[in-house]
py3Dmol code that shows the C-alpha trace and the ligand (Angstrom):
import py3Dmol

protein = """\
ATOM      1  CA  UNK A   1      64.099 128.639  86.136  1.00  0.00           C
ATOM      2  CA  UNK A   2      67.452 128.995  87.778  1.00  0.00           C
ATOM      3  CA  UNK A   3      66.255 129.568  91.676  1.00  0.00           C
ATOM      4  CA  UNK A   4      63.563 126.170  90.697  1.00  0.00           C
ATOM      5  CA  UNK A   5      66.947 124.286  89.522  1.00  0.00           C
ATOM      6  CA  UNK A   6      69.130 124.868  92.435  1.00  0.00           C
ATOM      7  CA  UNK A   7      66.150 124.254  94.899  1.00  0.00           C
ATOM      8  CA  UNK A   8      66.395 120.663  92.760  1.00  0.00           C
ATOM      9  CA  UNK A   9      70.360 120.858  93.242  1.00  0.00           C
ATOM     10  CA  UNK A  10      69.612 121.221  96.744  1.00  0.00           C
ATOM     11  CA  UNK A  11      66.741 118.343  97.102  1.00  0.00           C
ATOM     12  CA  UNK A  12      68.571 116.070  95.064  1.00  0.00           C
ATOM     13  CA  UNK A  13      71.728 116.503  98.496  1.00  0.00           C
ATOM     14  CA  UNK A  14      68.781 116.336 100.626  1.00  0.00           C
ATOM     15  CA  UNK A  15      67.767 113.027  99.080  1.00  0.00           C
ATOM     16  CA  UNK A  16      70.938 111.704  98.738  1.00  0.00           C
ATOM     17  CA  UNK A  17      72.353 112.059 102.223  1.00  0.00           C
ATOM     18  CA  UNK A  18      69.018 110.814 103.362  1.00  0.00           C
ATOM     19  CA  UNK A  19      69.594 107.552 101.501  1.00  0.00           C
ATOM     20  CA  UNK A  20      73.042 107.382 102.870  1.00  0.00           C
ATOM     21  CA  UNK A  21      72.043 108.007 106.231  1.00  0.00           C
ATOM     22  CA  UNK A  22      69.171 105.308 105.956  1.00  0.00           C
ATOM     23  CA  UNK A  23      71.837 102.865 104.745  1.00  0.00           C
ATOM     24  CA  UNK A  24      74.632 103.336 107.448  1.00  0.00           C
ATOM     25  CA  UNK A  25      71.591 103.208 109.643  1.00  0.00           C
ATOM     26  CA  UNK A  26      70.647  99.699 108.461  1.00  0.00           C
ATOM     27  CA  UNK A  27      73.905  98.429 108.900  1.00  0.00           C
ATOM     28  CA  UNK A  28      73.711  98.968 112.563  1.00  0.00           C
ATOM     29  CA  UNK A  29      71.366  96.301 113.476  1.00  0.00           C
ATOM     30  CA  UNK A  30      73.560  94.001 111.945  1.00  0.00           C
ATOM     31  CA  UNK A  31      77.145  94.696 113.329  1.00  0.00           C
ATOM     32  CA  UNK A  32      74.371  94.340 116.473  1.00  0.00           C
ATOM     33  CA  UNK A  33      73.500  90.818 115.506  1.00  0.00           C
ATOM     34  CA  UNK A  34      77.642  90.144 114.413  1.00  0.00           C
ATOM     35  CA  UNK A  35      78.450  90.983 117.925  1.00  0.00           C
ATOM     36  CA  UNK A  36      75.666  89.131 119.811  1.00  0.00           C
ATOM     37  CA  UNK A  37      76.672  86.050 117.755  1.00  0.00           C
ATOM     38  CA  UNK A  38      80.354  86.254 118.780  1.00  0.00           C
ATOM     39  CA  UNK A  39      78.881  86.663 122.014  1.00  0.00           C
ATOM     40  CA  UNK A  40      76.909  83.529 121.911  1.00  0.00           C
ATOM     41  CA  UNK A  41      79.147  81.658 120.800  1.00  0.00           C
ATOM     42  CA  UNK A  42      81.845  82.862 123.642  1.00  0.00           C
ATOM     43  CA  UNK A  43      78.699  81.707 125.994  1.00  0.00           C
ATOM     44  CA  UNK A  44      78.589  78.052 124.681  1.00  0.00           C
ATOM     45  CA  UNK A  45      82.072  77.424 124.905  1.00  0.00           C
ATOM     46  CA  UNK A  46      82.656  78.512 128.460  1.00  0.00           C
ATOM     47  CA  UNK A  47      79.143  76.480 129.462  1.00  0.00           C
ATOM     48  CA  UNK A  48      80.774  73.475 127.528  1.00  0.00           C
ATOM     49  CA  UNK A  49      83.792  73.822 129.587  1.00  0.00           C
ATOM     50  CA  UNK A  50      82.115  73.893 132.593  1.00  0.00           C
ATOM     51  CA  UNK A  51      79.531  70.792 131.771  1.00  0.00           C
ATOM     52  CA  UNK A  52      83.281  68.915 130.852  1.00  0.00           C
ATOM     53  CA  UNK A  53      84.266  69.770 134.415  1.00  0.00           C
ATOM     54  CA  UNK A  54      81.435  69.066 135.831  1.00  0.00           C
ATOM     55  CA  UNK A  55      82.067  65.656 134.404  1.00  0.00           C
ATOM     56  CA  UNK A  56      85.148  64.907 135.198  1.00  0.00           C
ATOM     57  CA  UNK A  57      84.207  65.653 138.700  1.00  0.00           C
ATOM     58  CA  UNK A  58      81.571  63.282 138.533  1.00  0.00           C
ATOM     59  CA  UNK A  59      83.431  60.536 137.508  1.00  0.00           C
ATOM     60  CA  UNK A  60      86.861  61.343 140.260  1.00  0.00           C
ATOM     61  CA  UNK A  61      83.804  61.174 143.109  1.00  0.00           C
ATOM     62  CA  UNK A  62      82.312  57.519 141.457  1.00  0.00           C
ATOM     63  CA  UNK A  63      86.076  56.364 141.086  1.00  0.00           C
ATOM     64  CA  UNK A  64      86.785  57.686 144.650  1.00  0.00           C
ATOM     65  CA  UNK A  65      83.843  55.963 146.440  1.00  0.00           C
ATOM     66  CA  UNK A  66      84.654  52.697 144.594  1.00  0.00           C
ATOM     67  CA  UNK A  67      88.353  52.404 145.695  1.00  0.00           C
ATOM     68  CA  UNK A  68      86.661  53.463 149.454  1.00  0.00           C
ATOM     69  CA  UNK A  69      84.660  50.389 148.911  1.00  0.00           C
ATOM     70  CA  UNK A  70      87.698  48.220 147.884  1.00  0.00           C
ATOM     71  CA  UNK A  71      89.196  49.870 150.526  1.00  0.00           C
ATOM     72  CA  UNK A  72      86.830  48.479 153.114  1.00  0.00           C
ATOM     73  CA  UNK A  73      86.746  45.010 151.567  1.00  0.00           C
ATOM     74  CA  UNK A  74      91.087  44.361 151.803  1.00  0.00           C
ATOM     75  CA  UNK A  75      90.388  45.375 155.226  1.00  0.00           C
ATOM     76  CA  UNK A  76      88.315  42.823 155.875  1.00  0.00           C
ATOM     77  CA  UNK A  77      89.680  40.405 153.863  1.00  0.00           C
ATOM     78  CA  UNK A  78      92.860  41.227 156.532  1.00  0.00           C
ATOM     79  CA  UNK A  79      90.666  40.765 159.352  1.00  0.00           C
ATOM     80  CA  UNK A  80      89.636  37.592 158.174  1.00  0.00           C
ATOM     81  CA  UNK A  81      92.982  36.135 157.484  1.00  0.00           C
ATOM     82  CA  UNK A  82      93.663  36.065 161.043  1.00  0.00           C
ATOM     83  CA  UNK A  83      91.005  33.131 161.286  1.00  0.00           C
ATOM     84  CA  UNK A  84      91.841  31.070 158.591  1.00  0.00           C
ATOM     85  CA  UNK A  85      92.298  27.414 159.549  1.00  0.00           C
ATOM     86  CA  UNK A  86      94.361  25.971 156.816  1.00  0.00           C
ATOM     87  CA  UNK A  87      97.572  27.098 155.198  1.00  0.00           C
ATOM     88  CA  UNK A  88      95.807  27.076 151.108  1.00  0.00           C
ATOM     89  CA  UNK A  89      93.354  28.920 152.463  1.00  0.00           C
ATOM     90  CA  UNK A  90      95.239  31.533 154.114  1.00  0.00           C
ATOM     91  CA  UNK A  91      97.743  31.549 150.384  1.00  0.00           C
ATOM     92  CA  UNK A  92      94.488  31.835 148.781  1.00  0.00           C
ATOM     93  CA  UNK A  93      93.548  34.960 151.217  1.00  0.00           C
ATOM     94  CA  UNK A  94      96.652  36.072 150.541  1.00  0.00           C
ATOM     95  CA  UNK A  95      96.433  36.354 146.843  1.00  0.00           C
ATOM     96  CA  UNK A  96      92.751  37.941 146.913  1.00  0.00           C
ATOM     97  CA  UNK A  97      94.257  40.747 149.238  1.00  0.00           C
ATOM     98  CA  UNK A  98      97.033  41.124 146.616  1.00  0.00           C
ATOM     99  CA  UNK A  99      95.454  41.010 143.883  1.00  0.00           C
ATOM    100  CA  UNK A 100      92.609  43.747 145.404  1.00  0.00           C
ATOM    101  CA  UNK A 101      95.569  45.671 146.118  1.00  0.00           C
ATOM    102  CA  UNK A 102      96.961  46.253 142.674  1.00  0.00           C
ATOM    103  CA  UNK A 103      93.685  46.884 140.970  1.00  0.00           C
ATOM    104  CA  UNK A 104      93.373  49.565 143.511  1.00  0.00           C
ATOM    105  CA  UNK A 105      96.507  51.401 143.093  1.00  0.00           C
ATOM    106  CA  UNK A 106      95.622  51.122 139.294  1.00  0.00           C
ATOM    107  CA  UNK A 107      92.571  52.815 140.050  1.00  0.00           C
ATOM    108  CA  UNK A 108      94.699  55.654 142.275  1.00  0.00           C
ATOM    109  CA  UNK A 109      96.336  56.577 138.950  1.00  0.00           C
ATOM    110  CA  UNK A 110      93.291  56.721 137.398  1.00  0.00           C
ATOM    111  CA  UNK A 111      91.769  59.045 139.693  1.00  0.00           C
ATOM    112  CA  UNK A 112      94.885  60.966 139.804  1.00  0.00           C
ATOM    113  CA  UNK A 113      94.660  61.314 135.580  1.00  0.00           C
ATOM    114  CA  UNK A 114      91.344  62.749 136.377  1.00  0.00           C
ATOM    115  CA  UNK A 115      92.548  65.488 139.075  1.00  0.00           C
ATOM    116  CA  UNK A 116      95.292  66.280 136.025  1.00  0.00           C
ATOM    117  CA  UNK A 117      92.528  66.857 133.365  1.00  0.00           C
ATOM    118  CA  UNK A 118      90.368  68.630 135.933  1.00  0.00           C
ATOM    119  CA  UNK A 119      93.480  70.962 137.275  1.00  0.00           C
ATOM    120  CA  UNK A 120      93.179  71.623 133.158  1.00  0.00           C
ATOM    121  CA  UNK A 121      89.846  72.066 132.954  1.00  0.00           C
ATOM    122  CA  UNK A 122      89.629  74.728 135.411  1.00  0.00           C
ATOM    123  CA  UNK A 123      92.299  76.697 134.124  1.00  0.00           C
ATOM    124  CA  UNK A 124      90.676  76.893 130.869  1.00  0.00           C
ATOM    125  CA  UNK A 125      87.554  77.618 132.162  1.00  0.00           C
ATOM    126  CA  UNK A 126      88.946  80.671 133.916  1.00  0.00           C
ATOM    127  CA  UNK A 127      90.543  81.987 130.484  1.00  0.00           C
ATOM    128  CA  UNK A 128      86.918  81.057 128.618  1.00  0.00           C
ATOM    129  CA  UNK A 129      85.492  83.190 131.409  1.00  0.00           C
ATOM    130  CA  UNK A 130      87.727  85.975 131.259  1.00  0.00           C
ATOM    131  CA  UNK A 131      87.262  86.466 127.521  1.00  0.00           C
ATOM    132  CA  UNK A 132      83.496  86.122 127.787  1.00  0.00           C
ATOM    133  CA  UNK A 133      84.186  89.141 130.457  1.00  0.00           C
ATOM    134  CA  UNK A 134      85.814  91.143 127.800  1.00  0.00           C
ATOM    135  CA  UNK A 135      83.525  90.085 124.701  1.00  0.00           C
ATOM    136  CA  UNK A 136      80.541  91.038 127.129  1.00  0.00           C
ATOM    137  CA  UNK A 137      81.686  94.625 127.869  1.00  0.00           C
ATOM    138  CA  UNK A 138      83.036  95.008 124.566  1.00  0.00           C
ATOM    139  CA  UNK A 139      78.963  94.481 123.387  1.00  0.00           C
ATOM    140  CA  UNK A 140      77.308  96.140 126.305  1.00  0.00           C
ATOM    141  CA  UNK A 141      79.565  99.577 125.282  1.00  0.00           C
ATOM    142  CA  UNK A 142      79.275  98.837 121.306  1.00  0.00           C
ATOM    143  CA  UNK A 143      75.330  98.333 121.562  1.00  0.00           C
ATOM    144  CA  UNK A 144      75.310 101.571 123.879  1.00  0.00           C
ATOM    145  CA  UNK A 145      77.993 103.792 121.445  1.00  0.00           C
ATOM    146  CA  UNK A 146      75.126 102.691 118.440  1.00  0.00           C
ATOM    147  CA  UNK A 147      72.155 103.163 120.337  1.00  0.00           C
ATOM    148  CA  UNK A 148      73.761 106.536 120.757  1.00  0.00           C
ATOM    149  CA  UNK A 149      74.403 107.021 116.978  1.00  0.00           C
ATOM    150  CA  UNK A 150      71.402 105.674 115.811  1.00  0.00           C
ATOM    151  CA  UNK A 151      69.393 108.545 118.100  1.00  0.00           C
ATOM    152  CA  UNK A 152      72.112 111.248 115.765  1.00  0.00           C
ATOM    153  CA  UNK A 153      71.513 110.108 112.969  1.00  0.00           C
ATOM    154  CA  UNK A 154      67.054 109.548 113.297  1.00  0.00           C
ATOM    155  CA  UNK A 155      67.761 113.420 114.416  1.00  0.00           C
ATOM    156  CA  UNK A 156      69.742 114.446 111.368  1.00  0.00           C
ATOM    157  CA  UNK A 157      67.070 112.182 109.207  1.00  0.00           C
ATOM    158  CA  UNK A 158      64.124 114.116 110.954  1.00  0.00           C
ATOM    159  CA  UNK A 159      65.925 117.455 110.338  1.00  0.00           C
ATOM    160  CA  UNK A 160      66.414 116.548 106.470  1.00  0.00           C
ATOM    161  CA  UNK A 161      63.067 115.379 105.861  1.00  0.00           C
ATOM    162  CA  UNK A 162      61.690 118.540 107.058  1.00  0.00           C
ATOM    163  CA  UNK A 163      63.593 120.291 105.307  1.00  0.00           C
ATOM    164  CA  UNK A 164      63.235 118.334 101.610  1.00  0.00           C
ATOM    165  CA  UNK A 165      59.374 119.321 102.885  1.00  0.00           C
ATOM    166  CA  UNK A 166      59.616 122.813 102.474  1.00  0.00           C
ATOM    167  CA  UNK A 167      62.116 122.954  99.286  1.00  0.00           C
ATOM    168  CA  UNK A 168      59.200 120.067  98.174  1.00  0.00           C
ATOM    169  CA  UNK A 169      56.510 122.987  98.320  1.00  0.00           C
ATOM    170  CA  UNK A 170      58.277 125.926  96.671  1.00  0.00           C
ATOM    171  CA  UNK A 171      59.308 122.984  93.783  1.00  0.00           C
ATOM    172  CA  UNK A 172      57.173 123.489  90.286  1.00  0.00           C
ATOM    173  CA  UNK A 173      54.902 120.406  90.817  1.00  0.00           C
ATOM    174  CA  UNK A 174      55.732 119.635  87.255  1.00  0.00           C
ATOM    175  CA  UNK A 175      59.633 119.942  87.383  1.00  0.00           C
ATOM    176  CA  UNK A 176      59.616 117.839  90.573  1.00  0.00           C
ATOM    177  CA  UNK A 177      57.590 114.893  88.663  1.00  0.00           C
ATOM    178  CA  UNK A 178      60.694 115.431  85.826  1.00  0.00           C
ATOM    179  CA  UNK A 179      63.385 115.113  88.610  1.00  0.00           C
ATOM    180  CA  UNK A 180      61.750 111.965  90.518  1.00  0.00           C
ATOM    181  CA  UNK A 181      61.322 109.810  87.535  1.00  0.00           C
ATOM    182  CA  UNK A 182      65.036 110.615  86.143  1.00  0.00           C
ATOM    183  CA  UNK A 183      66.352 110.651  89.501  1.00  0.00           C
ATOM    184  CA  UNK A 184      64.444 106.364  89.254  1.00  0.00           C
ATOM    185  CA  UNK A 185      66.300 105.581  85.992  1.00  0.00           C
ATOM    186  CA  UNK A 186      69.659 107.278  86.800  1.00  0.00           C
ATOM    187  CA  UNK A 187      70.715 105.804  89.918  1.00  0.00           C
ATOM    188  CA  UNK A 188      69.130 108.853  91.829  1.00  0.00           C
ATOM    189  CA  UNK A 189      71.087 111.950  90.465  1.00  0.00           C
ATOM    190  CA  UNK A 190      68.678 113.549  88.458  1.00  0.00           C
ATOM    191  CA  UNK A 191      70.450 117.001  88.314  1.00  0.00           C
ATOM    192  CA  UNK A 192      74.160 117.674  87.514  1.00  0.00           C
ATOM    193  CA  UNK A 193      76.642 120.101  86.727  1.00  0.00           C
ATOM    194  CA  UNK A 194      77.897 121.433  83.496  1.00  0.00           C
ATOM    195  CA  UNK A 195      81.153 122.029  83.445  1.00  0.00           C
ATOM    196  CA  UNK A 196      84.051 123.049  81.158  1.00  0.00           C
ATOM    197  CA  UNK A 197      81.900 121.609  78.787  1.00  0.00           C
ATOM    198  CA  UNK A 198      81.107 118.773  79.510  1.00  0.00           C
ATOM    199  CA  UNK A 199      78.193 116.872  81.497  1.00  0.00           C
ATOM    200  CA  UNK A 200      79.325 115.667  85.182  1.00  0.00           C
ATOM    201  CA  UNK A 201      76.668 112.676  85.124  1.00  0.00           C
ATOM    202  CA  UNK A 202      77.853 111.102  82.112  1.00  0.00           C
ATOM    203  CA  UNK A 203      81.364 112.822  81.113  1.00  0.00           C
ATOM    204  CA  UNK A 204      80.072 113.614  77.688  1.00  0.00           C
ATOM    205  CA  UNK A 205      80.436 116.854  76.200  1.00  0.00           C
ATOM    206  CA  UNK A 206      77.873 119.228  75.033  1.00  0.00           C
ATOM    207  CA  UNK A 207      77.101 120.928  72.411  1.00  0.00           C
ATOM    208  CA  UNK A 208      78.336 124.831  72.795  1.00  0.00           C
ATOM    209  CA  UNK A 209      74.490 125.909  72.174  1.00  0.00           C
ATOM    210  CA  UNK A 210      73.529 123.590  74.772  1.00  0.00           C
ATOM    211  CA  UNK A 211      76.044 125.196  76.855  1.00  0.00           C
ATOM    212  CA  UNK A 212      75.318 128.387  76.647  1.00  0.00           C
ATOM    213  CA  UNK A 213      71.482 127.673  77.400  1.00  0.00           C
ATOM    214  CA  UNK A 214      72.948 126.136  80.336  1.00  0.00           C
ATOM    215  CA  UNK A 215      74.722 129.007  81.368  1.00  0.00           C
ATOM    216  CA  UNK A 216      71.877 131.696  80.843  1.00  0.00           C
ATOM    217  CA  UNK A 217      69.626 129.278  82.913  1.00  0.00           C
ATOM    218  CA  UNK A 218      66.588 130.543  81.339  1.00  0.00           C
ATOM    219  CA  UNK A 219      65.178 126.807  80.307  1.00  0.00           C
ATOM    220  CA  UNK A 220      65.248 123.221  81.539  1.00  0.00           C
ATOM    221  CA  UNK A 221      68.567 121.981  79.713  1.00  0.00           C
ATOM    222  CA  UNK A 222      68.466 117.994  79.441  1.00  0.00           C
ATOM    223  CA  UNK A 223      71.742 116.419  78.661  1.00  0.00           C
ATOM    224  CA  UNK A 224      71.221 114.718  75.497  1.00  0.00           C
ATOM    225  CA  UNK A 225      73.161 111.825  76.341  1.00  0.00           C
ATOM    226  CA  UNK A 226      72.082 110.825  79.580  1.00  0.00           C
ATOM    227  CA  UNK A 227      69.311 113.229  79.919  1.00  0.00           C
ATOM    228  CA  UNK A 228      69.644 114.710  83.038  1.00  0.00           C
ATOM    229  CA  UNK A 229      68.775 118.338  84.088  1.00  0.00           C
ATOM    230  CA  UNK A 230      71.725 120.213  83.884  1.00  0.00           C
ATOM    231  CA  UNK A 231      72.693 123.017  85.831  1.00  0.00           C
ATOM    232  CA  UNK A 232      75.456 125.744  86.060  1.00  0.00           C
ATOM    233  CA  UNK A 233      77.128 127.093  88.798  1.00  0.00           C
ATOM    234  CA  UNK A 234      79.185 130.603  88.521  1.00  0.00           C
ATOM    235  CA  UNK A 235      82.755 129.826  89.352  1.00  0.00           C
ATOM    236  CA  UNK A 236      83.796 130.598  92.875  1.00  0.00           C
ATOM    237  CA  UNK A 237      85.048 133.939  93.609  1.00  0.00           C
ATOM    238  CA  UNK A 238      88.800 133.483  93.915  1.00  0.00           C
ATOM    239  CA  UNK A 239      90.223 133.581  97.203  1.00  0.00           C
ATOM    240  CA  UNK A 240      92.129 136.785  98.460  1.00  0.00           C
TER     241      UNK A 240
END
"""
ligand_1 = """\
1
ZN
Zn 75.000 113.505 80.667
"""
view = py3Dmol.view(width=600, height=400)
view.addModel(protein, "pdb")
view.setStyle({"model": 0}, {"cartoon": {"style": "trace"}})
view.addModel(ligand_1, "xyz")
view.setStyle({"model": 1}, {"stick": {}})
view.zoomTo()
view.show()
C-alpha cells in the first residue's frame, strides 16, 4: 500500500502543477488583450491628433484664400478710386477701402491664432507618436517574450501529462477512483501528510492508533476529519 500511496503523493504534484501551469497559461492571453487595448487606445489618440491638425489646416488655407480674395477686391476698389467723378463718391470709396482693410487685418490675426494652435498641434502629435513608438515595441517584444513562454510551459504541460500517464497505469484502478472523487470535494488535495500528529489538510490531530497505522503504511488511512488519504513520510536523514 505504501509504494500505491506515494505514486498518489506523486500524481496528486503532477496534477497540481498541471493546474497551475494551465492557469498562469490562461492569464497570458489576457495581459495579451491588456496590452493591445493600451495599444489601441495610444492609436486613436495620435489619429485624433492628426484629424485636429488636419483641421486646423483646413480652415488657415479657407481663411487664407478669403483674405487673397479681399485682397484682390481693395485693390481694385484702389484702382477705381482714381476714376471717381465726385468728391462723396470718392469719401464713400474711401470708407469701403477702409473698412475692407480692417476686417482683413482682423482676419490676419485670425489666421495667425490658427498657425499658433497648429505650431501646438504638431508638437503634440510628435509626442503622441513617439509614445505610440514605445507602447508598440513594448507589445511587439511582450507578445514575443509570451509566445516564448507559452511554447515552455505547453512543453512542461506535455512532459507532465505523460508522465501522470504512466504513474495513472501502475495506480490500483480502485484507489485512483478514491483519490479523484476526494481530490473533487477537497479543493484537489486528496492525499496529505501526517505529521507530528496531526493531519496537514485539515490541522486536526489524530488519534495515536490512527497514527501508527499511518506510519506502518500497511492500509488506506482516511483522516477522520476531513477524510483524506493520509500518508507518512520517514524524516529526512539529517544532514552531515
Ligand atoms: Zn484532515
Amino acid at each position: 500500500m505504501r509504494k500505491q500511496i506515494d505514486m498518489l503523493v506523486k500524481l496528486q504534484d503532477l496534477d497540481l502543477s498541471i493546474g497551475e501551469i494551465e492557469k498562469t497559461k490562461e492569464r497570458y492571453p489576457q495581459r495579451i488583450e491588456m496590452l493591445r487595448k493600451k495599444l489601441e487606445e495610444k492609436q486613436e489618440i495620435t489619429e485624433l491628433n492628426r484629424e485636429k491638425l488636419g483641421d486646423l489646416e483646413k480652415s488657415r488655407l479657407k481663411k487664407e484664400r478669403i483674405m487673397e480674395h479681399d485682397i484682390d477686391n481693395i485693390r481694385k476698389s484702389e484702382e477705381k478710386l482714381l476714376s471717381v467723378k465726385t468728391n462723396k463718391e470718392y469719401q464713400a470709396a474711401l470708407k469701403e477701402i477702409a473698412i475692407a482693410k480692417e476686417s482683413n487685418s482682423e482676419k490676419e490675426e485670425g489666421i495667425l491664432g490658427i498657425l499658433e494652435e497648429i505650431d501646438i498641434q504638431k508638437r503634440g502629435l510628435k509626442e503622441k507618436e513617439e509614445e505610440l513608438k514605445t507602447v508598440l515595441k513594448e507589445f511587439e517584444k511582450e507578445k514575443s517574450e509570451l509566445a516564448e513562454k507559452l511554447k515552455g510551459f505547453e512543453k512542461q504541460l506535455s512532459e507532465k501529462i505523460k508522465s501522470k500517464e504512466i504513474l495513472f497505469s501502475k495506480i490500483d484502478t480502485e484507489l485512483f477512483k478514491k483519490y479523484e472523487s476526494i481530490k473533487n470535494y477537497r479543493q484537489g488535495i486528496a492525499v496529505v501528510q501526517a505529521k507530528d500528529g496531526f493531519c496537514q489538510g485539515c490541522n486536526l490531530g489524530i488519534p495515536p492508533q490512527l497514527y501508527n497505522e499511518v506510519q506502518k503504511g500497511t492500509d488506506l488511512v482516511f483522516c477522520q476529519n476531513c477524510s483524506r488519504i493520509l500518508y507518512w513520510k520517514a524524516n529526512d536523514a539529517p544532514k552531515s
